[in-house]
Every structure is written in structure tokens, then in C-alpha cells.
C-alpha positions as CSV (number, residue, x, y, z in Angstrom):
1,X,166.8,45.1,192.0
2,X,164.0,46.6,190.6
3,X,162.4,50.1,192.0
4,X,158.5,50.9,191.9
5,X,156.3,53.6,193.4
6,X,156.2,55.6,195.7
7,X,153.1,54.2,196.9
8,X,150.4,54.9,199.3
9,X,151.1,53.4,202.7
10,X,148.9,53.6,205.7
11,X,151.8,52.1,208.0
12,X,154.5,54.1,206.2
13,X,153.3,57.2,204.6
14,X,154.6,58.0,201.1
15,X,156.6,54.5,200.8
16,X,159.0,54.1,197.7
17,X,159.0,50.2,197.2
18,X,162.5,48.2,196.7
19,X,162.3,44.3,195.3
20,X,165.3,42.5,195.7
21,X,164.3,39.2,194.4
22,X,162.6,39.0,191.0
23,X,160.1,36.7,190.4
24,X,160.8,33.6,187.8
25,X,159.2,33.8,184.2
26,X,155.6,32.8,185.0
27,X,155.3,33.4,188.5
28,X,154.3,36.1,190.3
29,X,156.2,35.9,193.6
30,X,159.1,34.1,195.5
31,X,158.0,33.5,198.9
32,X,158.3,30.7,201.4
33,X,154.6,31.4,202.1
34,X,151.4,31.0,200.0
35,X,149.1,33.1,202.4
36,X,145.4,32.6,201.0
37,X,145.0,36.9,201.5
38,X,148.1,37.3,198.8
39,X,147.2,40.1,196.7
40,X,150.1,39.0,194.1
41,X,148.1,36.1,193.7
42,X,148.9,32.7,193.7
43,X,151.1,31.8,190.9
44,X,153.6,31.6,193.1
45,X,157.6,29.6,193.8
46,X,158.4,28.7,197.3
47,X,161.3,29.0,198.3
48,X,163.4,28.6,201.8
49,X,167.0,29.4,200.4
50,X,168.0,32.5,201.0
51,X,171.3,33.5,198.9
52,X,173.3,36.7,197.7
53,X,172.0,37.9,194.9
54,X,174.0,40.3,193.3
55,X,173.1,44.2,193.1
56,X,174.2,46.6,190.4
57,X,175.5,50.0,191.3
58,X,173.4,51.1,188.2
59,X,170.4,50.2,190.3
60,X,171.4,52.6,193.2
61,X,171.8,55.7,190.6
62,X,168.2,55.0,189.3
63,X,166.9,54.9,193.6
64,X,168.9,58.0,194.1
65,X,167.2,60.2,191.5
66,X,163.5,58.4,192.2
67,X,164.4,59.4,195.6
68,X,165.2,62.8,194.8
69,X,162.6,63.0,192.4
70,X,159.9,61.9,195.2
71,X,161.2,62.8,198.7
72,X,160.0,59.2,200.1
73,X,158.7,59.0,204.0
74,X,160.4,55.7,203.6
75,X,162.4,53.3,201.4
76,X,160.6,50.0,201.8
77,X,162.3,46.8,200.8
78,X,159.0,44.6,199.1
79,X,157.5,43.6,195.9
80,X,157.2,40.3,194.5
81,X,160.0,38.2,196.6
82,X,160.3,37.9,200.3
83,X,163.3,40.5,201.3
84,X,165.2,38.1,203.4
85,X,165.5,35.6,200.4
86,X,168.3,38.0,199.0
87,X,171.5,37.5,201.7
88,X,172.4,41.0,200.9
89,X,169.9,42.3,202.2
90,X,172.1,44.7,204.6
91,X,174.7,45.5,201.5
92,X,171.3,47.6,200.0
93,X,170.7,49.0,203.8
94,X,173.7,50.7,203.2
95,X,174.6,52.0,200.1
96,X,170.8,53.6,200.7
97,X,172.2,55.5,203.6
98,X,175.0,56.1,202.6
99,X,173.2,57.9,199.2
100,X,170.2,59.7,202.2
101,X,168.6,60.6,205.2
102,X,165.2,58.8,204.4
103,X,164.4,56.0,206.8
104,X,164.3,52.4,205.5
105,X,161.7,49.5,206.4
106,X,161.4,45.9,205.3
107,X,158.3,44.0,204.9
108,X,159.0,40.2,205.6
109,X,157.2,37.2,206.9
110,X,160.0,36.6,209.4
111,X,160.8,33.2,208.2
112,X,164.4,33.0,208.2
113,X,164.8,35.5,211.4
114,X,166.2,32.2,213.5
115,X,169.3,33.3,210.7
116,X,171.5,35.2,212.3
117,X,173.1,36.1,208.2
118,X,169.3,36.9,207.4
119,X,169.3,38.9,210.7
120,X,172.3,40.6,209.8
121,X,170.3,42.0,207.2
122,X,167.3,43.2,209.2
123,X,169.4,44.8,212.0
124,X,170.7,47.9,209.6
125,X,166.8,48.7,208.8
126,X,165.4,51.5,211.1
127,X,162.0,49.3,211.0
128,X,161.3,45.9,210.5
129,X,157.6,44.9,209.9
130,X,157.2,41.1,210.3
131,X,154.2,39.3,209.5
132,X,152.4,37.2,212.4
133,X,148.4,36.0,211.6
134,X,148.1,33.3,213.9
135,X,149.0,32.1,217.2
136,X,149.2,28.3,217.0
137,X,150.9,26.7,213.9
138,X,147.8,24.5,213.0
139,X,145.9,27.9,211.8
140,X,149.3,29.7,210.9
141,X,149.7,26.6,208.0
142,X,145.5,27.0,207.1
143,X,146.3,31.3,206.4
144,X,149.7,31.5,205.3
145,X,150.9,28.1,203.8
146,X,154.3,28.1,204.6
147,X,156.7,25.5,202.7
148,X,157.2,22.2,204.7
149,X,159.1,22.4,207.9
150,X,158.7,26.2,208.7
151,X,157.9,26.7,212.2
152,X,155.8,29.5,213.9
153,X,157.5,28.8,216.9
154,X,161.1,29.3,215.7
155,X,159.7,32.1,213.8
156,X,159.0,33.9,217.3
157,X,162.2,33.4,218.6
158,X,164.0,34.7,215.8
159,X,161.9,38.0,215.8
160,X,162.7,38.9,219.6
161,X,166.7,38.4,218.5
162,X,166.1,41.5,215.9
163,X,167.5,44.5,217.3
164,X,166.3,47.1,215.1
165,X,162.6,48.4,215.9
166,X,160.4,45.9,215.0
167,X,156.7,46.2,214.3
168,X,154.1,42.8,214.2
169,X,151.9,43.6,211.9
170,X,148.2,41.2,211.8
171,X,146.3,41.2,209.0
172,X,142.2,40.0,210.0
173,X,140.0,38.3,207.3
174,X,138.0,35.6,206.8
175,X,138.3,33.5,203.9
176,X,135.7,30.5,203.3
177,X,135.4,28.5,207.2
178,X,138.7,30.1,207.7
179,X,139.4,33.1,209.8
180,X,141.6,34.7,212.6
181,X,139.2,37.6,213.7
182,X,137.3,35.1,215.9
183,X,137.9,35.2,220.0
184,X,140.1,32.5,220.7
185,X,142.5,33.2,217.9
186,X,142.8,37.1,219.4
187,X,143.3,36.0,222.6
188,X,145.9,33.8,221.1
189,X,148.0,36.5,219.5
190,X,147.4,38.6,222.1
191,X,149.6,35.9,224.3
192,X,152.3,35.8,221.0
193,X,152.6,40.0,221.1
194,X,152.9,39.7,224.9
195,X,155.7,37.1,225.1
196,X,157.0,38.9,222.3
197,X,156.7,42.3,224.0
198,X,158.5,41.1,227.3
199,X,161.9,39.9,225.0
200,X,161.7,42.9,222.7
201,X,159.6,45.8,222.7
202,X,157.5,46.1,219.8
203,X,154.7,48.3,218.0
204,X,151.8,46.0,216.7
205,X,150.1,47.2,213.3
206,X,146.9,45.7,212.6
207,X,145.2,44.8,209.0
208,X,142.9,43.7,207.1
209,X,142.5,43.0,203.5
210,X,142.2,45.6,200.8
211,X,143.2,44.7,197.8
212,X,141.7,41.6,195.5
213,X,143.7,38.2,195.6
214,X,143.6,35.9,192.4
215,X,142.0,32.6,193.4
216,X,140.6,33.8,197.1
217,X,137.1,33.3,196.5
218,X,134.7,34.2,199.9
219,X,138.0,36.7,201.1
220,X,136.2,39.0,203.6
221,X,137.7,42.0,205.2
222,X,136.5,42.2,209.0
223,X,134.6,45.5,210.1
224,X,136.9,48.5,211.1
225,X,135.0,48.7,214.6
226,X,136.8,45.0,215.0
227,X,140.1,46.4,214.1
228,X,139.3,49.0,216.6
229,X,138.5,46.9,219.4
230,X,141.2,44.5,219.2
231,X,143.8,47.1,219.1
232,X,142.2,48.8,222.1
233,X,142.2,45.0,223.8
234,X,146.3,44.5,222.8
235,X,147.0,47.5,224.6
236,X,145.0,47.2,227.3
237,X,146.2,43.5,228.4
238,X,149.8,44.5,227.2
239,X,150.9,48.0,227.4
240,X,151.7,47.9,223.6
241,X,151.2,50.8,221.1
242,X,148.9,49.7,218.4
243,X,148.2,51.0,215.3
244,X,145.2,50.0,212.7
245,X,144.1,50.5,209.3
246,X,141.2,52.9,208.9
247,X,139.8,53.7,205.5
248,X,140.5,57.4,203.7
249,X,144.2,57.4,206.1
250,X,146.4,55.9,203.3
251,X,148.5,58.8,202.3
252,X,148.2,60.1,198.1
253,X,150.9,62.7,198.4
254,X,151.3,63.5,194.6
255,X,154.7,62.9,193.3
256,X,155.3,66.1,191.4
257,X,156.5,65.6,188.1
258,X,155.7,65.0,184.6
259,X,156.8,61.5,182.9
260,X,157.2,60.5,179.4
261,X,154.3,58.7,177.9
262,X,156.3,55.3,177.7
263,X,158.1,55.7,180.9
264,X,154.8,56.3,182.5
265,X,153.7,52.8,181.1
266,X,156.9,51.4,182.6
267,X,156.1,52.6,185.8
268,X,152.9,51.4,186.2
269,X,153.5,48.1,185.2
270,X,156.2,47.4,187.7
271,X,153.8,48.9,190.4
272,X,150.7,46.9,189.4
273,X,153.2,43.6,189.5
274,X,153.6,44.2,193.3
275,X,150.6,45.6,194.2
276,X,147.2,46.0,192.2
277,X,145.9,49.9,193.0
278,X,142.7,51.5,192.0
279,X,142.3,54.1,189.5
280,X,142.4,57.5,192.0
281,X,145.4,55.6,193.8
282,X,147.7,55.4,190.4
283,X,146.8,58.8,189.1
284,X,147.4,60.6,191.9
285,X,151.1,58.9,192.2
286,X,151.9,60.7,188.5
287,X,151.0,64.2,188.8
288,X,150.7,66.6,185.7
289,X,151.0,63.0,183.7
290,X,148.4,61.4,181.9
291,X,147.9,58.4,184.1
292,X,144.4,58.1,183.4
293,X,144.1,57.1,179.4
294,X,147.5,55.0,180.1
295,X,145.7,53.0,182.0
296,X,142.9,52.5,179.4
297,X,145.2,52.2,176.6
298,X,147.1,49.1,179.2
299,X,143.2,47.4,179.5
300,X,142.5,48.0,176.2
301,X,146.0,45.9,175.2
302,X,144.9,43.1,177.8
303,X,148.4,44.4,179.9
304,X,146.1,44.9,182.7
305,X,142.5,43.8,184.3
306,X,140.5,44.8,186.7
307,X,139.1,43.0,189.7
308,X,136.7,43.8,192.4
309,X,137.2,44.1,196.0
310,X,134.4,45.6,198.5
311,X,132.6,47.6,195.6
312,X,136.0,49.0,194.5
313,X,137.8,48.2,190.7
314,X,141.3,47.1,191.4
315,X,143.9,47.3,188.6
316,X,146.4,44.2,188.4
317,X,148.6,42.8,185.4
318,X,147.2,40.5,183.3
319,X,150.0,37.8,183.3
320,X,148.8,36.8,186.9
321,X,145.0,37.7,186.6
């Protein structure tokens, strides 16, 4: 289990980030999808075999004191492995509440939600944000690349047997001739949130992409006004509460305290592996710290590299680069 952040979340506020499934020796994810957006890049094992991976109650003493240390909005189970992969899942749901009061999330593709073991899991979270970009599974295989056999369909019927409070969360791009921004693919996933909706009420959180992906050549982020429109167009035809990213309302709430020179290199590394971050983005995580020259001294050791996204310098590690 390895801890990173907090970071800057648009959907979740000040989000302390949770990875329970490390990534193998040259790759930089375990997923069951390959989405073309990834911002981990694509260096990637598939897998579709979830199984109980051990947690240490070492781990859970290091989370209590960085969540002490940074009063979190939310824990957030992420990183660089799908969530659901690690059967106990719901074990770490509650040794974190039984340790606090902060709320916990999961970010997952939904792919094993037709489990009810994986579900078992998903059901002690307070939120559940699972992944849906497409409404037919021709252009659900084009955007995320799922390994052979998984089904968008049974995918939808194992997110309306969640009970916790789940939110779908779309993320809009275009990438090349591919896309899911155009009409008939909204109108599309308008349908999915609405049969969706009528099983199990759900919030809809709607993206687009950000951050740089390795490989991705031609990634495009759609225009905000877009976002804007389809959200207003979801609730409209549905009655669903939509939320959307808008640039400048990702949260930088400082995390007040100084950090040891080599423990601050620590830390960003294991942040950069899940997610790369720009330059005001890290800083402001590691206040009264020298964030700044770490990150030149990391460049300047070829630790990390920067890549460019929509006029903005992203920082991601240089073993997946």
C-alpha cells in the first residue's frame, strides 16, 4: 500500500491518494484498461484478476499521521493499479474509519462491479467514482482498451448493484479520428446515465483531459463551453446533478508543514508516479519546504521530465517518460 499526496482534486477537494496495487518493475500501471487519455502512460500490465493482496498495519500508522498531518477532504483509493484488483479493498475501508472521520472515495473503471466480492469492497466507500466514456462497446474498446472479453454492458449492470453513492464520471477528448464529444455519442451516454439513473441514483462528473499522456499524440481537450453544455443537456433530459471541470477550481490548500530535504524527494516521486503535476501544483502541496530546487535537482538527475500539455509544463518520472 503505498500513500501519496494530498493532491489537488476538482471532484474531491484536498484528496490524499491510497494505491493498493503496486505496479510491476517496468510498468507503470495495473489496469484491465489501456485508455488512450492515461496520463500514467502506457507502459502498462493488464490484468482482470482481482485477488487479496495483503496490507501491513505499518502502512495504516504512516496514513494516520499523513492524515493528521494534512486534514484530507477525502481519502481516495487510486494511483497506479485499478482499486478493485486488490480483494481487500473493504478490509482498508475500514481500518480507515475506524482510525477517522474523513470520508473515503474510490476511483475505478468499474470492471469487476458484476463481482459481488469486488462489490463488497465498493459498498463500505461513502463515494464511488466509476469511469463510463462511451455508450456502445465498439467506441468504449477504441477509448479505453479494455482486456479481451470485458463488457460495457455487464459493466452497467454491475454499477446500478453498488449501494454506496456512486458518481459516473466522463472524461471528453479527442484523440487522432477518435472522440466522444461528438452528438451521437452524447446522446448516447445521455441514454447510459439515464437507464443508470432509473436503477440507482447517481451524480455525473464530467471531464476532460489535463494532464500529458506518454504516446497520445493529437490528445485534445474539448472546450469548457462543451463541458458546459452537455452537463446542462444531462440534466435537462434526466433530472441528474451534474458537475464539470472548469479551469482555476482545482483546490491548492497548502499542506502546512515543513519536510526533510530527502523525505521531500520521497514524496514527490511517489506523487509524480500516479499523477504528473505542474510546478505551482507540487509546490504549493509542501508549504515552508523547498519544493521548488527539489524539483530541479530531480530534472537535473534525469528522475523526472517534463512534458507539455495546452501551453502548460507537466512534471512526470522519467522511468515511464
Amino acid at each position: 500500500m503505498k500513500i501519496y499526496g494530498p493532491v489537488p482534486s476538482w471532484r474531491l477537494g484536498n484528496s490524499l491518494g491510497v494505491d493498493l496495487v503496486d505496479a510491476p518493475s517496468g510498468y507503470c500501471k495495473v489496469c484491465p484498461y489501456d485508455c488512450l487519455y492515461c496520463h500514467l502512460g502506457h507502459k502498462g500490465r493488464i490484468s482482470v484478476k482481482p485477488a487479496a493482496v495483503d496490507l501491513s498495519s505499518n502502512d495504516f500508522d504512516v496514513l494516520k499521521k499523513k492524515i493528521n498531518d494534512t486534514e484530507p477532504d477525502y481519502v481516495t483509493f487510486s494511483g497506479q493499479g485499478e482499486p478493485t484488483l486488490n480483494l481487500n479493498l473493504g478490509q482498508a475501508v475500514q481500518r480507515i474509519k475506524e482510525m477517522c472521520d474523513v470520508p473515503v472515495a474510490v476511483l475505478t473503471n468499474a470492471c469487476f462491479a458484476g463481482r459481488k466480492d469486488v462489490r463488497d469492497g465498493l459498498d463500505k466507500c461513502d463515494v464511488v467514482i466509476a469511469k463510463i466514456d462511451a455508450p456502445t462497446q465498439d467506441l468504449f474498446e477504441k477509448i479505453n482498451r479494455p482486456a479481451n472479453g470485458v463488457k460495457l454492458a455487464e459493466i452497467v449492470r454491475g454499477i446500478k448493484l453498488i449501494k454506496s453513492k456512486v458518481c459516473i464520471q466522463t472524461l471528453f477528448f479527442s484523440c487522432g479520428s477518435v472522440t466522444n464529444a461528438d452528438d451521437e455519442t452524447v446522446s448516447g451516454l445521455v441514454d447510459v446515465y439515464r437507464d443508470i439513473n432509473k436503477s440507482k441514483p447517481i451524480e455525473v462528473l464530467l471531464g476532460t483531459v489535463t494532464r500529458p499522456s506518454e504516446g497520445a499524440g493529437g490528445l485534445r481537450a474539448v472546450d469548457p463551453h462543451l463541458l458546459s453544455e452537455i452537463a446542462e443537456r444531462i440534466t435537462r433530459e434526466c433530472g441528474i446533478k451534474v458537475r464539470y471541470f472548469r479551469e482555476g477550481h482545482e483546490i491548492h490548500k497548502k499542506v502546512l508543514r515543513n519536510i526533510a530535504h530527502d523525505e521531500l524527494k520521497v514524496e514527490i516521486c511517489d506523487l509524480l508516479m500516479r499523477r504528473p503535476c505542474t510546478r505551482d501544483e507540487i509546490v504549493c502541496r509542501f508549504d515552508g519546504s523547498d519544493a521548488a530546487s527539489v524539483l530541479d535537482e530531480l530534472v537535473d538527475k534525469d528522475v523526472l521530465d517534463l512534458r507539455v500539455l495546452d501551453k502548460k509544463e507537466y512534471y512526470v518520472m522519467k522511468c515511464w517518460a
